[in-house]
C-alpha positions in Angstrom: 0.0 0.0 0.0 1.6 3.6 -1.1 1.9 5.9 1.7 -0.7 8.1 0.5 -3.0 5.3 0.8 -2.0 4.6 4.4 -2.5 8.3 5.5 -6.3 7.7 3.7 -6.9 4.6 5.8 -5.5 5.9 9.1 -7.7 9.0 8.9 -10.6 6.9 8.1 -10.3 4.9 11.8 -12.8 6.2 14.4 -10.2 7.6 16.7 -8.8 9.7 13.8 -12.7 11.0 13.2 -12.9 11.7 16.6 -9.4 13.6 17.1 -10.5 15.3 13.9 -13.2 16.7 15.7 -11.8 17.2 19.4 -9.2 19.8 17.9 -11.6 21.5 15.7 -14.2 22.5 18.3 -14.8 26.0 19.3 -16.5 27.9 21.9 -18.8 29.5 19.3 -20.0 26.0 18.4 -21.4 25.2 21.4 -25.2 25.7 22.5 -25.8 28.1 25.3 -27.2 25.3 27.0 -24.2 23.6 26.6 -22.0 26.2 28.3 -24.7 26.8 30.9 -24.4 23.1 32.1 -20.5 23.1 32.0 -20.3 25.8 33.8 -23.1 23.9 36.9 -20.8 20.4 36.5 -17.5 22.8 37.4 -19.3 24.3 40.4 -20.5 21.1 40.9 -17.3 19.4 41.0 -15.0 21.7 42.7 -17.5 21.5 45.7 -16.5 17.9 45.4 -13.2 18.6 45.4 -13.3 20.8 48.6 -14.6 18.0 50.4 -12.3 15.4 49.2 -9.7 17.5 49.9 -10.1 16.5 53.3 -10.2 12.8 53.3 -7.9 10.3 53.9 -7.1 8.7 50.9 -6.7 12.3 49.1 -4.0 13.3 51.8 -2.2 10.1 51.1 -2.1 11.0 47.4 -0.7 14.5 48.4 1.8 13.0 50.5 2.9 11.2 47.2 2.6 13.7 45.2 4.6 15.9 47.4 7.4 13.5 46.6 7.0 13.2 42.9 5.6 15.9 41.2 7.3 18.3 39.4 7.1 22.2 39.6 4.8 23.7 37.0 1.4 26.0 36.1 -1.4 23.7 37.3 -2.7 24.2 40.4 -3.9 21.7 43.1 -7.7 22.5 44.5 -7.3 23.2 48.2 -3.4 23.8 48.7 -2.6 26.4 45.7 0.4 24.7 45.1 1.8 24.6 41.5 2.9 21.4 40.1 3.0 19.6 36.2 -0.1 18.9 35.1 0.2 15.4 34.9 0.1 15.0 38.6 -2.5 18.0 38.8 -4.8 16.0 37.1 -4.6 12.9 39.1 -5.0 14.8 42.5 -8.0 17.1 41.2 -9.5 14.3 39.9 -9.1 12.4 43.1 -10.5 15.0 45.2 -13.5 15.3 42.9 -14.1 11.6 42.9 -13.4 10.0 46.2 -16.8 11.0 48.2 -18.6 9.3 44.6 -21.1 12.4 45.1 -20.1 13.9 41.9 -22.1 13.7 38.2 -23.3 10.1 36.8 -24.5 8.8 33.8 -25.3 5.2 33.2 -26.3 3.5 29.9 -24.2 0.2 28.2 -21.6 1.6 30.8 -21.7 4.0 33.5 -19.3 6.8 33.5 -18.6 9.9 36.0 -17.8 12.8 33.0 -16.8 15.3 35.3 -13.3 12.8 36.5 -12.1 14.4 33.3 -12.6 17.9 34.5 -9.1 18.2 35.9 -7.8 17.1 32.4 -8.9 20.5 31.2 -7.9 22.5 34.1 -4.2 21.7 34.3 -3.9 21.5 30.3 -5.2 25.2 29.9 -3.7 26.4 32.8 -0.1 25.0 31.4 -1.2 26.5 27.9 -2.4 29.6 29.2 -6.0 30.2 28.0 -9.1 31.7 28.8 -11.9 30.3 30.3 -13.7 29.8 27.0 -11.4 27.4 26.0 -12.0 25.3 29.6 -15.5 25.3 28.6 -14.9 23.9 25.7 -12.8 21.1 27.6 -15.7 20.5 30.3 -18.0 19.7 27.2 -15.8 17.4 25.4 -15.2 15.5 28.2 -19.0 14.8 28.7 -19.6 14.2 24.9 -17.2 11.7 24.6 -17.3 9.8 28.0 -21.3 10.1 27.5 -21.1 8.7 23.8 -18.8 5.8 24.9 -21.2 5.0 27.9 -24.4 4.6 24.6 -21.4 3.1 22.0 -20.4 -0.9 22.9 -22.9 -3.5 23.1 -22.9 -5.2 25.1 -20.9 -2.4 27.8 -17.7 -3.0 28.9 -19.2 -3.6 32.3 -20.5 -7.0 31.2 -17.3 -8.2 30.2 -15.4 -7.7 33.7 -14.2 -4.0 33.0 -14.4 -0.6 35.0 -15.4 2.5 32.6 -12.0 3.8 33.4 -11.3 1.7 30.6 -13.5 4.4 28.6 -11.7 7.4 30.3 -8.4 6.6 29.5 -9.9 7.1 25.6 -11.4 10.2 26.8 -8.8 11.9 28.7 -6.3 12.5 25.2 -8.8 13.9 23.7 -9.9 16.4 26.1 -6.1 17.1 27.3 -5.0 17.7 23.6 -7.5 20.0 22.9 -6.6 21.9 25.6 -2.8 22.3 24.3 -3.6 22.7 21.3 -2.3 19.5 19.9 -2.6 18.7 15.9 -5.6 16.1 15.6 -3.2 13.7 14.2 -1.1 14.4 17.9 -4.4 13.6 19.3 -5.0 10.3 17.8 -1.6 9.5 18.8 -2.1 10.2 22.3 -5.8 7.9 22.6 -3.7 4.8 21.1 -0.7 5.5 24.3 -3.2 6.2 26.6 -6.3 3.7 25.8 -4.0 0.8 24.8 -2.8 0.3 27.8 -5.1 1.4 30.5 -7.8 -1.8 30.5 -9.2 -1.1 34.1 -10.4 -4.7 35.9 -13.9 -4.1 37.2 -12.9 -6.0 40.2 -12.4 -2.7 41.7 -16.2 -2.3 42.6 -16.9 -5.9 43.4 -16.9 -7.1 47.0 -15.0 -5.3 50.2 -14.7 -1.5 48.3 -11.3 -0.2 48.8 -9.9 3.4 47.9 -9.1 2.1 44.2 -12.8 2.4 43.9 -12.4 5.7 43.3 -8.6 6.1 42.0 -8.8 4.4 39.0 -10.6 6.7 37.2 -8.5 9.4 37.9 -5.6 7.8 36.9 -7.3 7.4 33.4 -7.6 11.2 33.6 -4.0 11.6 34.5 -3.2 8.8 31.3 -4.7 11.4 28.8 -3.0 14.1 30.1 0.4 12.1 30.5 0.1 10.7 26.8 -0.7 14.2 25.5 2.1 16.4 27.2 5.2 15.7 24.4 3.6 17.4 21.6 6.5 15.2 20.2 4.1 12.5 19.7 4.1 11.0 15.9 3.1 7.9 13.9 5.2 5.1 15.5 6.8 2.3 13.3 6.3 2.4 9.7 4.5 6.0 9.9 1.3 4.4 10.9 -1.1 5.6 13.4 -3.2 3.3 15.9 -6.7 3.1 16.2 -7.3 2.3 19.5 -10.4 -0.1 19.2 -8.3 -2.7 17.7 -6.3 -2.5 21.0 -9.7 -3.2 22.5 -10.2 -6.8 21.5 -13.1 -6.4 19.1 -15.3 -8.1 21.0 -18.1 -5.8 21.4 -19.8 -3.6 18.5 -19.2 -0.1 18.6 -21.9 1.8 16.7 -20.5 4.7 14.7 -22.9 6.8 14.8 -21.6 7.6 18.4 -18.8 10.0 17.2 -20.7 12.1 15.0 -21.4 15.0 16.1 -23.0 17.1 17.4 -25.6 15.7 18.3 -28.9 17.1 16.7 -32.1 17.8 18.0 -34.8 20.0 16.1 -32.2 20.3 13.4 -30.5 22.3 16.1 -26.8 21.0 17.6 -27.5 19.4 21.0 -24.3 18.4 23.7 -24.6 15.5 25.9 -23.8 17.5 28.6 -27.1 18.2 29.0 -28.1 15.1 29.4 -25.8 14.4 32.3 -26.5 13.9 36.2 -28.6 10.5 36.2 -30.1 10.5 40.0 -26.9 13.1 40.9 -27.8 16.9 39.4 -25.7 19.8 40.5 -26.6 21.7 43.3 -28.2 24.3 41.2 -31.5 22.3 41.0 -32.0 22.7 44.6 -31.3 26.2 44.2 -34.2 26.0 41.7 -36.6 24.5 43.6 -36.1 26.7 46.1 -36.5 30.0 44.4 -39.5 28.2 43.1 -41.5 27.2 45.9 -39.8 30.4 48.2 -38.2 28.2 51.2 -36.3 29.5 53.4 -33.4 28.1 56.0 -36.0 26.7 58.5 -38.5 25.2 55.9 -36.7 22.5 55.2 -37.4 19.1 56.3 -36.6 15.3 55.2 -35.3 15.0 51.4 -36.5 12.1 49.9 -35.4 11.0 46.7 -38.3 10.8 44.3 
């Protein structure tokens, strides 16, 4: 096969449509809707983070980190401290994570979209942008990770695997965006990252330990790891991975999932509005009570309808 025929395949594989459109995206392509709920799952999780700031396994990661981490731009929720953004991501994400009150959304597979959040925090914060371009990392996060919960059949869950498994495709995409990675960098970076992160699902069976909730952040931390050397090219040969061969083959994955946008009405439509399962963001308490008009002492038992 000539070269040129190899670049055609490779950008043909559904990683490469997906990188293709993960570093094309644009704040002005987004829905207002779509901002408006990125902007509730960030409030949303960095209340998360302020509370797992202050448990146990968290300050056992910090400890690590402490030890490890290098000096750079991204900061870590709670202590201000500036470090690379590889091990940024991991802590943020484990802060936001550990409690398992953050966002939920459970299809095939379930998935916790916001774990990615950190992903875009440290990457634009090491690339210096605005916070139109974090939006626009909070909502690829959720599309993808929502897509991939809706895309294999039967879900990875079924076959013995945690959805970290679907993170560590996630995170590249998100984290490459975010620097400003070519899409063909991006691609790259999901085949380094996805390849070799297969998470067991043993993690949530029996006696839960604290891997319960570190594994996904350290698919988070993958992406942002396989994305940071914008040196990343085609390996052997000059040809690029598609990470779903890595995956075995042995569920379907409908393609349909990574078109996009979404469209509803003829009008785009992010699944980040879809998002929360039986776990919305504060905000919809803050709705209900501007609706009905309670006050601090109105308040009784919550039940969960």
């Amino acid at each position: 096969m000539s070269a040129t025929k190899e670049a055609v395949a490779a950008k043909e594989t559904i990683t490469a449509k997906m990188a293709r459109w993960a570093a094309a995206l644009e704040f002005n392509h987004l829905s207002q809707d779509a901002v408006y709920q990125a902007k509730r799952f960030l409030l949303d999780s960095v209340g998360c983070a302020l509370g797992g700031y202050q448990q146990h396994d968290v300050k056992i990661a910090l400890q690590v980190i402490d030890e490890i981490a290098g000096r750079g731009p991204a900061t870590v929720i709670g202590t201000g401290k500036k470090i690379d953004p590889v091990s940024a991501s991991f802590a943020n994400a484990l802060m936001i994570r550990c409690m398992d009150y953050n966002d939920i959304y459970w299809k095939q597979d379930p998935s916790h979209p916001s774990d990615i959040f950190p992903a875009a925090l440290a990457c634009c914060e090491r690339a210096k942008s605005d916070g139109r371009e974090l939006i626009v990392g909070l909502v690829l996060g959720h599309e993808f990770e929502m897509r991939f919960c809706e895309a294999a059949f039967p879900g990875i869950r079924e076959r013995g695997w945690h959805h970290a498994t679907l993170t560590a495709f996630v995170s590249p995409l998100v984290a490459g965006r975010a620097l400003h990675l070519s899409w063909e960098q991006i691609q790259h970076a999901v085949g380094i990252s996805a390849s070799r992160h297969c998470t067991l699902g043993a993690v949530t069976a029996g006696k839960l330990t604290m891997m319960k909730n570190t594994v996904d952040p350290m698919a988070t931390q993958s992406g942002v790891l396989a994305d940071k050397d914008e040196r990343f090219e085609a390996g052997p040969g000059g040809k690029s991975p598609d990470s779903f061969a890595c995956a075995g083959g042995r569920y379907s994955l409908r393609s349909e999932q990574v078109r996009s946008p979404y469209e509803r009405d003829g009008r785009p439509f992010f699944a980040v509005r879809d998002c929360g399962g039986d776990r919305r963001p504060p905000s919809d308490s803050c709705a209900i009570r501007d609706e009905k008009d309670y006050g601090p002492g109105d308040s009784g038992a919550v039940e969960k309808g």
